[in-house]
CHARMM-style PDB file with segment names, atoms N, HN, CA, C and O in Angstrom:
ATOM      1  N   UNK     1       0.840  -1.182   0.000  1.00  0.00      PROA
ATOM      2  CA  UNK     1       0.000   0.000   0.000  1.00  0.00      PROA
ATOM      3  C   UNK     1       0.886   1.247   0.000  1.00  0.00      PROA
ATOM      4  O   UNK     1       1.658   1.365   0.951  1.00  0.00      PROA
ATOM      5  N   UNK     2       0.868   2.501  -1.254  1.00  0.00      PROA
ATOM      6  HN  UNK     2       0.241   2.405  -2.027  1.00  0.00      PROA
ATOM      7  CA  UNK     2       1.459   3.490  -1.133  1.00  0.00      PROA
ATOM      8  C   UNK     2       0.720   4.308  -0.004  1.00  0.00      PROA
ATOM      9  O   UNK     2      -0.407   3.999   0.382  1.00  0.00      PROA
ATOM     10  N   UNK     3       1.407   5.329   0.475  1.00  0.00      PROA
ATOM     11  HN  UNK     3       2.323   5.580   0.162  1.00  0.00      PROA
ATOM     12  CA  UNK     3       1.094   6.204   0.986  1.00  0.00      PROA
ATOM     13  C   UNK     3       1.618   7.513   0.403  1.00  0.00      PROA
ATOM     14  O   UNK     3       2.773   7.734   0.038  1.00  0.00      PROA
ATOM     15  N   UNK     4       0.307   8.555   0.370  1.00  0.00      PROA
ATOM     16  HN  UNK     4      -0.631   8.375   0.667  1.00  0.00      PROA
ATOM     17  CA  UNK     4       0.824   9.513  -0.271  1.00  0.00      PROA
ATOM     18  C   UNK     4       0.806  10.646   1.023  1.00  0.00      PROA
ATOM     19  O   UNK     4       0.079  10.449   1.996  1.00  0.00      PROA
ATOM     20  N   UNK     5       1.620  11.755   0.927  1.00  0.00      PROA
ATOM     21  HN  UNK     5       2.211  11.915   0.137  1.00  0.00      PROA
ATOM     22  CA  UNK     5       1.611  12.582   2.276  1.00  0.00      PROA
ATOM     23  C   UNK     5       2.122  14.302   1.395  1.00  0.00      PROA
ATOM     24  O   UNK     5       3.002  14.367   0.537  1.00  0.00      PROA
ATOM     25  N   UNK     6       1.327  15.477   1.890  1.00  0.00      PROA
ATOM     26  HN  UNK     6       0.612  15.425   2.587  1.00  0.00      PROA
ATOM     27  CA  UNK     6       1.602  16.421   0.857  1.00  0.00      PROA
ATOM     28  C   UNK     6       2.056  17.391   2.157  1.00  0.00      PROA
ATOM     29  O   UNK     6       1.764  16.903   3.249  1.00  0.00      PROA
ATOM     30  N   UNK     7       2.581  18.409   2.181  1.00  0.00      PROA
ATOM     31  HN  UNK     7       2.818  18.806   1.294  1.00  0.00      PROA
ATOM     32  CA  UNK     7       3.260  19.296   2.809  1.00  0.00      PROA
ATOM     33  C   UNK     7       2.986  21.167   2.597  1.00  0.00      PROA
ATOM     34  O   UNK     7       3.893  21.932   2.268  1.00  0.00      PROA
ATOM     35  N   UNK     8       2.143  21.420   2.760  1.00  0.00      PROA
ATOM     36  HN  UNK     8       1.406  20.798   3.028  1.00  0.00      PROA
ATOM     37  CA  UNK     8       2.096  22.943   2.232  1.00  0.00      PROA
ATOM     38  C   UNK     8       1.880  24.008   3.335  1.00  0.00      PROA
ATOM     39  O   UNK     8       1.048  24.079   4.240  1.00  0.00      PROA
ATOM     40  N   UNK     9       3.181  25.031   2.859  1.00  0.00      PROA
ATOM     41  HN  UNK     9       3.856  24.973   2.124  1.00  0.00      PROA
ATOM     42  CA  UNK     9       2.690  26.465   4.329  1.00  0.00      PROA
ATOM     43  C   UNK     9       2.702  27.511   3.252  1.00  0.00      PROA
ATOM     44  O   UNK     9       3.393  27.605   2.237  1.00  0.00      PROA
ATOM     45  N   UNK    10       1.554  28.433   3.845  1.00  0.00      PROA
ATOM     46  HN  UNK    10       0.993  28.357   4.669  1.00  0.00      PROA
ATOM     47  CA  UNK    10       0.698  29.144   3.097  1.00  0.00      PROA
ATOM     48  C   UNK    10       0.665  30.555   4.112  1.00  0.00      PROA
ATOM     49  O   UNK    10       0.912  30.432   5.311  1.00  0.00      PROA
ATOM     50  N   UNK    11       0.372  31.748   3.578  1.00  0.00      PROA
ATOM     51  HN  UNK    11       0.170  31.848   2.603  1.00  0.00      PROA
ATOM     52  CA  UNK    11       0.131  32.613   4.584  1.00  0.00      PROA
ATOM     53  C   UNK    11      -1.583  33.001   3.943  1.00  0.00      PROA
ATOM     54  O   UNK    11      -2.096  32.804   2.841  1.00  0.00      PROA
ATOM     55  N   UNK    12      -2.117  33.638   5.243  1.00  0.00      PROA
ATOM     56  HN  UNK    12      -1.701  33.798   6.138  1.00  0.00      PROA
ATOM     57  CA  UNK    12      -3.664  34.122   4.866  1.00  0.00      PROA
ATOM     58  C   UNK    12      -3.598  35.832   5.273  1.00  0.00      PROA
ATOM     59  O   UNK    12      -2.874  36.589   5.920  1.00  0.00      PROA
ATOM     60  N   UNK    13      -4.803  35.886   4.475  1.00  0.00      PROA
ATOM     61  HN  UNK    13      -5.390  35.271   3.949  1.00  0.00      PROA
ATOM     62  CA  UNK    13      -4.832  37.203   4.317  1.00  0.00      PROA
ATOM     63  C   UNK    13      -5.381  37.907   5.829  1.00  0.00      PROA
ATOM     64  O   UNK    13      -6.347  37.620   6.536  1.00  0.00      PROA
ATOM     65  N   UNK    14      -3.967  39.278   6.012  1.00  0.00      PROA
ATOM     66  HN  UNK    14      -3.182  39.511   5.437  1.00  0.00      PROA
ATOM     67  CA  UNK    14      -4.050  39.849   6.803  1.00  0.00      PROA
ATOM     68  C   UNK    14      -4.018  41.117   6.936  1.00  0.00      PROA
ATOM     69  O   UNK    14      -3.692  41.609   5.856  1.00  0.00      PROA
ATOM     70  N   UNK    15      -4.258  42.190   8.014  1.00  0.00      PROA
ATOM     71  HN  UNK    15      -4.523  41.790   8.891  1.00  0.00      PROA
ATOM     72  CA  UNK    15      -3.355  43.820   8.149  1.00  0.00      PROA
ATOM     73  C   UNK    15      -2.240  43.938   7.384  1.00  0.00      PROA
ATOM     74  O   UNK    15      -1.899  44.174   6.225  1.00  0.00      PROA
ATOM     75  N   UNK    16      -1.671  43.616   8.760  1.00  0.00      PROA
ATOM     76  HN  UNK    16      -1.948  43.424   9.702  1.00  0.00      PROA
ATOM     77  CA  UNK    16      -0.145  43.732   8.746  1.00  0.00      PROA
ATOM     78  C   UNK    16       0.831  42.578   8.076  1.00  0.00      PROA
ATOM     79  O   UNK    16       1.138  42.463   6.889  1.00  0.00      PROA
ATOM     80  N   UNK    17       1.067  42.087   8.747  1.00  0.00      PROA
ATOM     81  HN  UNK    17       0.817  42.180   9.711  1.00  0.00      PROA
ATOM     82  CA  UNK    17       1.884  40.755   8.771  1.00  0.00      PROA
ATOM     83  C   UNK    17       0.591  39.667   8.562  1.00  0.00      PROA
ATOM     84  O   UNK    17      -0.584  39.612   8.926  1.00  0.00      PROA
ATOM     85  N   UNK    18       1.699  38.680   7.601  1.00  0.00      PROA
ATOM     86  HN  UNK    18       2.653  38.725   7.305  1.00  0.00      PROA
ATOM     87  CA  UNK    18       0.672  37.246   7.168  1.00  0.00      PROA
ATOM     88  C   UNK    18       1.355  36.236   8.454  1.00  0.00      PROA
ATOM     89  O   UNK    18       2.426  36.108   9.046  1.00  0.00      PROA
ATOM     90  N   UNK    19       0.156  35.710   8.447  1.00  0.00      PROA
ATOM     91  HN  UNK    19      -0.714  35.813   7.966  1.00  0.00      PROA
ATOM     92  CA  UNK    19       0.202  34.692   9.761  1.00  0.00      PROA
ATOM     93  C   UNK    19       0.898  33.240   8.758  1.00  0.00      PROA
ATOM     94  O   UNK    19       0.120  33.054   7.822  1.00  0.00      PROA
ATOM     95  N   UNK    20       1.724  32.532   8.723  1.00  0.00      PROA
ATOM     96  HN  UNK    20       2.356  32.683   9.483  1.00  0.00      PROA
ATOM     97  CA  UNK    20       1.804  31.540   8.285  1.00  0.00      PROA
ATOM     98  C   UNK    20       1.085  29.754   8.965  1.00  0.00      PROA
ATOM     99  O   UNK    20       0.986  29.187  10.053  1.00  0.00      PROA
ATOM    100  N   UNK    21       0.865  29.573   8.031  1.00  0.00      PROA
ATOM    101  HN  UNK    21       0.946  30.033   7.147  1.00  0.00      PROA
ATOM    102  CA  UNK    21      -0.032  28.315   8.405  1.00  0.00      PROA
ATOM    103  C   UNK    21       0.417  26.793   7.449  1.00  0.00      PROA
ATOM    104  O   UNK    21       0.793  26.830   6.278  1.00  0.00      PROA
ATOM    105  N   UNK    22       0.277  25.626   8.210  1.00  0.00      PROA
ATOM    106  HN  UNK    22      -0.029  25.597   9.162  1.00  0.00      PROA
ATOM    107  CA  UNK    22       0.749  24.727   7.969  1.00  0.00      PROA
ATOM    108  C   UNK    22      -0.273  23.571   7.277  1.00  0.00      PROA
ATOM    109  O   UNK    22      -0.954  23.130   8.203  1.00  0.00      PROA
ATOM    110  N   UNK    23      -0.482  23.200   6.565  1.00  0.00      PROA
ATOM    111  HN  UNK    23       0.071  23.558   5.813  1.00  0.00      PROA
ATOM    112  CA  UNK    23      -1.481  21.729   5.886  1.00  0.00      PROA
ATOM    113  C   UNK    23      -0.732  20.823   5.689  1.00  0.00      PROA
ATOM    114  O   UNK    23       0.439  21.056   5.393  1.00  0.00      PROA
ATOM    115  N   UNK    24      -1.340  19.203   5.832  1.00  0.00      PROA
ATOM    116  HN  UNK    24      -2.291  19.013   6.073  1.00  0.00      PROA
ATOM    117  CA  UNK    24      -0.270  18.400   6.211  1.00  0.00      PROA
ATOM    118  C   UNK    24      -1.983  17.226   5.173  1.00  0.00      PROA
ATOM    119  O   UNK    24      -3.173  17.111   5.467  1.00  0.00      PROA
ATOM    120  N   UNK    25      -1.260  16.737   4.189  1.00  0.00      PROA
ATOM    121  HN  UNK    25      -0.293  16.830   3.951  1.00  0.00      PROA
ATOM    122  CA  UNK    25      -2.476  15.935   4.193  1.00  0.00      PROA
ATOM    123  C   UNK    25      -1.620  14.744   3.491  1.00  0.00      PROA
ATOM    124  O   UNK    25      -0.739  14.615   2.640  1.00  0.00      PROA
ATOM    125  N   UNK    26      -2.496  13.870   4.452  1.00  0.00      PROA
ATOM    126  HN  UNK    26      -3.212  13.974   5.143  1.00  0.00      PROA
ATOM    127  CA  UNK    26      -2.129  12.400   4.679  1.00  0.00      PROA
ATOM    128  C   UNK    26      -3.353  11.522   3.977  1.00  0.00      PROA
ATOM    129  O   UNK    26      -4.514  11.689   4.352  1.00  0.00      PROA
ATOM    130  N   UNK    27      -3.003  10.560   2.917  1.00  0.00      PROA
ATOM    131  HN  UNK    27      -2.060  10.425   2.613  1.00  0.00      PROA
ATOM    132  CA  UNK    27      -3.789  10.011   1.958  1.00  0.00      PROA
ATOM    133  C   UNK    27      -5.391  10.702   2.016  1.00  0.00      PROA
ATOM    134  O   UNK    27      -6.372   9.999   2.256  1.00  0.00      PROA
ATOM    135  N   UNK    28      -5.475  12.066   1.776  1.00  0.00      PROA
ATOM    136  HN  UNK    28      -4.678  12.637   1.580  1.00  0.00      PROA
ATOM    137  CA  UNK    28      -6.658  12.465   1.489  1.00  0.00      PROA
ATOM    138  C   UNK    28      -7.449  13.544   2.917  1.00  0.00      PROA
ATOM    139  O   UNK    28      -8.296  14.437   2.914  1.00  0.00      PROA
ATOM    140  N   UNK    29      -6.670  12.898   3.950  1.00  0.00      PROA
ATOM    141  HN  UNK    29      -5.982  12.172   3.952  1.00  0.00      PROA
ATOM    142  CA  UNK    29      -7.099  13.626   5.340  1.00  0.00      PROA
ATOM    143  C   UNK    29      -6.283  14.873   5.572  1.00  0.00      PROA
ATOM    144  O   UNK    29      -5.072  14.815   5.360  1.00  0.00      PROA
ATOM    145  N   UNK    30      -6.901  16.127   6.038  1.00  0.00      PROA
ATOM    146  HN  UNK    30      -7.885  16.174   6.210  1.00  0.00      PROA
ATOM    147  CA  UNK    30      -5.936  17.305   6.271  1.00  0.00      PROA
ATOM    148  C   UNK    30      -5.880  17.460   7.415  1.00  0.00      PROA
ATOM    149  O   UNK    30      -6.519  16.652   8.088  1.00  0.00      PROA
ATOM    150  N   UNK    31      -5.243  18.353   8.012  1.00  0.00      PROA
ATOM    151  HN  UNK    31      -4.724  19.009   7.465  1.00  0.00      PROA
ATOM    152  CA  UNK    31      -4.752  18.963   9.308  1.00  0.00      PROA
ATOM    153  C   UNK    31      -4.155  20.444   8.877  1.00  0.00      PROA
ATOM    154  O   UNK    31      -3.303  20.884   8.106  1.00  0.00      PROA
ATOM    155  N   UNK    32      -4.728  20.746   9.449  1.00  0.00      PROA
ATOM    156  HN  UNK    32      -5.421  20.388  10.075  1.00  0.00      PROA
ATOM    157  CA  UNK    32      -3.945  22.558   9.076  1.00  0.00      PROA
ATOM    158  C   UNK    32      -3.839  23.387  10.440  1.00  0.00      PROA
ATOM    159  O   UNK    32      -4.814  23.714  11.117  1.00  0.00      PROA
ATOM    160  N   UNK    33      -2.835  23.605  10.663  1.00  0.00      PROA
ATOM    161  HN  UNK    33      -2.044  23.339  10.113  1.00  0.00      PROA
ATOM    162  CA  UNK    33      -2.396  23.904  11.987  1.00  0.00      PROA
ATOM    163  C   UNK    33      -1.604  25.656  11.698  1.00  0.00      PROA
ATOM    164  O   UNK    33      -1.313  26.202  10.634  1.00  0.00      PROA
ATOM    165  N   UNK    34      -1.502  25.979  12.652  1.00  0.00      PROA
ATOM    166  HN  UNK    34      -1.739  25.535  13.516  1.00  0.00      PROA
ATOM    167  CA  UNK    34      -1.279  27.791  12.795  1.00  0.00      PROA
ATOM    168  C   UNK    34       0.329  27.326  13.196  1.00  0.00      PROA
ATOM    169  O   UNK    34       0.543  26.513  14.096  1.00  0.00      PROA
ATOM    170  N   UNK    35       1.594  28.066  12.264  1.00  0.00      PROA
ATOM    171  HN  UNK    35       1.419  28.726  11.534  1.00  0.00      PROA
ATOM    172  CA  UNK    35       2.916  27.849  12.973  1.00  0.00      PROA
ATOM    173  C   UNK    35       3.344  29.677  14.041  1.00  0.00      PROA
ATOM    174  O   UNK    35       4.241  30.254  14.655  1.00  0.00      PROA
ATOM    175  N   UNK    36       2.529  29.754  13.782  1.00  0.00      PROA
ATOM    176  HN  UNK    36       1.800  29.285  13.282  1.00  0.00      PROA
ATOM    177  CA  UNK    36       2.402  31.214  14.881  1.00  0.00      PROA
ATOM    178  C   UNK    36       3.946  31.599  14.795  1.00  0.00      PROA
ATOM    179  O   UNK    36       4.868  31.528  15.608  1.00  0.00      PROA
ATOM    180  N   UNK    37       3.849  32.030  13.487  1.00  0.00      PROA
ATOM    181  HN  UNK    37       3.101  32.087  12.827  1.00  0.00      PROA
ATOM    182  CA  UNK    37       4.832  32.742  12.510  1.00  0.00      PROA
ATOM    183  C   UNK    37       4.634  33.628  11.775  1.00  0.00      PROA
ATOM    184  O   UNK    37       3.449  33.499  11.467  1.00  0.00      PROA
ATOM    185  N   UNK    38       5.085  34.597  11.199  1.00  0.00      PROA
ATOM    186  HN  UNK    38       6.048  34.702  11.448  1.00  0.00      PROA
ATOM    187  CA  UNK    38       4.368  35.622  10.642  1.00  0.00      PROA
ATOM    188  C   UNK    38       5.377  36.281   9.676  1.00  0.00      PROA
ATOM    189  O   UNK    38       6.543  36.025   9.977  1.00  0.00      PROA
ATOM    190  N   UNK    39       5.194  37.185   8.425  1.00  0.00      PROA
ATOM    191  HN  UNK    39       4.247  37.392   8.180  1.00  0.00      PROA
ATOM    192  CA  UNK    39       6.043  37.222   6.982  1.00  0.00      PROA
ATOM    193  C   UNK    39       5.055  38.667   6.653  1.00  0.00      PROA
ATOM    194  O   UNK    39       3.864  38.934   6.814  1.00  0.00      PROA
ATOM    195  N   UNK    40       6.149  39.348   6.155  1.00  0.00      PROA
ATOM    196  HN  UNK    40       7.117  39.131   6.024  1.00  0.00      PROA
ATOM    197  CA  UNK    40       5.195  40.317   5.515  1.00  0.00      PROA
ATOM    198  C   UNK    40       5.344  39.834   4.112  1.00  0.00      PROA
ATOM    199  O   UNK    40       6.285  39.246   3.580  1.00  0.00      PROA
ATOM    200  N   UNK    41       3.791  40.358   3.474  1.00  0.00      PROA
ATOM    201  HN  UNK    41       3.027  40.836   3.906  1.00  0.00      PROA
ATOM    202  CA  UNK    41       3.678  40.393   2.689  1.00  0.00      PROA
ATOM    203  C   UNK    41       4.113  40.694   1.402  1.00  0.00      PROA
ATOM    204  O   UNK    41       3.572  40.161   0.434  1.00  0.00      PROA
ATOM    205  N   UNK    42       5.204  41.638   1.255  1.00  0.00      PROA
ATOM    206  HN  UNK    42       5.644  42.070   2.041  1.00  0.00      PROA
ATOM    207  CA  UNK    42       5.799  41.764   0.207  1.00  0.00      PROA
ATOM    208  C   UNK    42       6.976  40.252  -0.175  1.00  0.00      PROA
ATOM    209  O   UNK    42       7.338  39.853  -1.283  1.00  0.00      PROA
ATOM    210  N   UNK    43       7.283  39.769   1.032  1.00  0.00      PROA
ATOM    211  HN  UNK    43       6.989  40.093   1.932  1.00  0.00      PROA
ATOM    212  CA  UNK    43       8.176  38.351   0.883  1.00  0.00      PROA
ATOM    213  C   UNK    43       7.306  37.116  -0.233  1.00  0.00      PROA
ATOM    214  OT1 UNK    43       7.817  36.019  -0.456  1.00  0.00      PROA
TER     215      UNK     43
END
């Protein structure tokens, strides 16, 4: 049985600073978790 596993950090729309956020999806199931990190937007 493969297992497939995907990895993506994303920032959402904010003010100031983008909050970065984590998705983790495991054969089809997600999890998206807050890395309570933050990027401005021009990056």
């Amino acid at each position: 049985m493969d297992t497939k596993i995907s990895i993506l950090f994303y920032g959402r729309k904010a003010d100031n600073l983008l909050p970065i956020y984590l998705r983790v999806t495991l054969q089809g199931r997600r999890l998206e978790l807050s890395t309570h990190r933050y990027i401005s937007p021009e990056r």
